[in-house]
N, C-alpha and C positions, 0 to 999 in steps of 0.2 A: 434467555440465553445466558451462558456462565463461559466466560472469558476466562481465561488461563494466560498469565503474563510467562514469554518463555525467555524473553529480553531487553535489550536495555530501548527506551524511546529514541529516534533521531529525529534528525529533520529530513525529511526527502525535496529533493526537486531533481538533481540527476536520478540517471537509471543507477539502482542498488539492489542487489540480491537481498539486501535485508539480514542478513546471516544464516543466509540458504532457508528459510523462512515457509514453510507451505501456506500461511493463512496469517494476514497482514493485516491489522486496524492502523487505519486512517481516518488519523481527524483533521480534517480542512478549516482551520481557527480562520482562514483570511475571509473578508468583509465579500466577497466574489466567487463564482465560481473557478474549479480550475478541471483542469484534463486530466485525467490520471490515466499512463501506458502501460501498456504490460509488451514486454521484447524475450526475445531468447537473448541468451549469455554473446551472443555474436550479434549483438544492436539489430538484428530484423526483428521489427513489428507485429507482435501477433493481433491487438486490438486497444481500443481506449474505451473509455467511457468520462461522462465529464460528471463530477460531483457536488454538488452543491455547496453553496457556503453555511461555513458553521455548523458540520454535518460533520458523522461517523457510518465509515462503512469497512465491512469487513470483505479483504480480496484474496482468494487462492490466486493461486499459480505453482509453477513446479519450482522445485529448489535450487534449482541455476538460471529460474528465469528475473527478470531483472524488472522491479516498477520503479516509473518516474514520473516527475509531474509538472507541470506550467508553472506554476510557483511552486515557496516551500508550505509543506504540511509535515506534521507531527505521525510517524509511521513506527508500530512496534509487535515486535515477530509474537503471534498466540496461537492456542488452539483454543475450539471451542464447542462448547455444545447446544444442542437446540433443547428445552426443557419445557 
């Protein structure tokens, strides 16, 4: 896979659009798992999934939709390709 950086890294734990962001790597550095949500821009819930510790995973969503997560993890807007 080849990851394309299109912004800057944060920390997530609220809900954040990410910078309108279609496809989101998240790296879960903490020692535990956590939850990771995905909501529409108006805080209703479309789903979670919980992530493992010390894991990378990459999450779509649409561009006003909003991820957040049980603790903080290291979250930053890419694209990417499957190779």
């Amino acid at each position: 896979m080849i990851i394309k950086i299109v912004g800057e890294e944060v920390v997530l734990s609220s809900n954040s659009n990410i910078d309108k962001a279609r496809n989101v790597r998240i790296y879960n550095d903490n020692g535990s798992d956590v939850v990771i949500s995905r909501n529409y821009s108006n805080g209703v819930l479309i789903g979670n999934t919980t992530m493992q510790a010390n894991s990378v995973m990459i999450f779509e969503k649409g561009y006003t939709d909003e991820l957040g997560s049980s603790a903080n993890v290291l979250a930053t807007p890419v694209a990417y390709t499957i190779s």
